[in-house]
BADRENNU-821694 format. One record per residue (C-alpha): x, y, z; residue in one letter. Coordinates in pm, whole numbers, plus 50000, padded with zeros to 5 digits. Layout:
XYZA...
***
This chain:
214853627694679X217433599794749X220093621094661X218533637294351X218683676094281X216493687393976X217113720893803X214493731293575X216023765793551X219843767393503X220733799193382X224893807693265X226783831193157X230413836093038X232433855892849X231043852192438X227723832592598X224463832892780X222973796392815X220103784592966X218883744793042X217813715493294X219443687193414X220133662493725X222493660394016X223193632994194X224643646894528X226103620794719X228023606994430X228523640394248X227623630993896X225733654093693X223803654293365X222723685093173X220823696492880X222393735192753X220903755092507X223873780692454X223423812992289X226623832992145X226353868192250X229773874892155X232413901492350X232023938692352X234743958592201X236823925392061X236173926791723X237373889591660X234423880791882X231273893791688X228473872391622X226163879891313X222643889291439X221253861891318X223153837991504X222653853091799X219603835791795X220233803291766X220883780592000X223993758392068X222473725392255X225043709892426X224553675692672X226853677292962X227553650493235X230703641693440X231313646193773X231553673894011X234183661694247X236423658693961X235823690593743X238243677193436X235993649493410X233123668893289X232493664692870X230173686892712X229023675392395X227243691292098X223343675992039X224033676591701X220163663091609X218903690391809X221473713791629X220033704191276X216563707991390X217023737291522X218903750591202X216373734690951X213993755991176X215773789391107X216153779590773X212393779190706X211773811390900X214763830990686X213233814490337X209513824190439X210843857790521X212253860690188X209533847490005X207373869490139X209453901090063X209433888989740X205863885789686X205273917889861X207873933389586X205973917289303X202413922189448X203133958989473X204993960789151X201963947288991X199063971489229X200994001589137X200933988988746X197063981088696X195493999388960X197004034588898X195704029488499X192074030588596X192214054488941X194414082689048X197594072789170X198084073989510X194594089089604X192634073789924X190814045489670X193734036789486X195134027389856X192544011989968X192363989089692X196443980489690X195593973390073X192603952290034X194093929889752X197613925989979X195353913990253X194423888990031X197713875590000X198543875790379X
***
C-alpha cells in the first residue's frame, strides 16, 4: 500500500539473542521503523556469555528506525518505559512467588504442629485435613 510493507511477525536471531517484534517499511524510500522485544539467550560453551535463568525471560524492547539504503544509519534504542514495566512486572511475579513459599512454609509448619496433636501423624485424615485447610489459602 503506497509503498508500505507491514510485518506483524519479525522474528531474529543472533549470536547471545532471539528477538521477536513488528514494525513498518517504507520501500521506495527505504526507511524503516521497528518495535523489538529481545530476549538474551546467551552463547553455548562461552562462559562470559551466560545469562541467569531468570533473565532469560525478560524482554529487552528496543525501537529501531533508520534507513535501509544506508545500514550505519540505523539506531536502535532501548524503550526504557516498556523496560520498567516489564521489570516491575517480574518483580511482582518473583515477590508473589516468594510470598507464597513462605506462607506455604508457615502454613505447613503450623498443620503439622496442631493437627498431628489431636490425629495420627501422617495417617489418610491427618492429610486430608493439612490439604483441605491449604486449599483454603490458595
Amino acid at each position: 500500500y503506497n509503498g508500505l510493507v507491514r510485518n506483524d511477525s519479525m522474528t531474529l536471531s543472533t549470536a547471545g539473542f532471539t528477538g521477536k517484534g513488528s514494525g513498518l517499511l517504507h520501500v521506495t524510500q527505504g526507511d524503516l521503523v521497528y518495535d523489538l522485544d529481545l530476549l538474551a539467550s546467551g552463547e553455548e560453551g562461552i562462559a562470559a556469555c551466560r545469562v541467569n535463568e531468570k533473565f532469560k525471560a525478560v524482554a529487552i524492547p528496543v525501537n529501531c528506525s533508520g534507513s535501509i539504503n544506508k545500514p550505519s544509519d540505523v539506531v536502535c534504542e532501548l524503550n526504557q518505559k516498556k523496560l520498567l514495566s516489564t521489570l516491575a512486572a517480574q518483580a511482582k511475579v518473583e515477590a508473589k512467588r516468594k510470598i507464597d513459599k513462605e506462607v506455604d512454609l508457615a502454613l505447613d509448619k503450623h498443620l503439622d504442629q496442631n493437627i498431628d496433636k489431636y490425629i495420627e501423624k501422617d495417617s489418610e485424615l491427618s492429610k486430608q485435613l493439612k490439604d483441605s485447610f491449604r486449599r483454603l489459602f490458595k
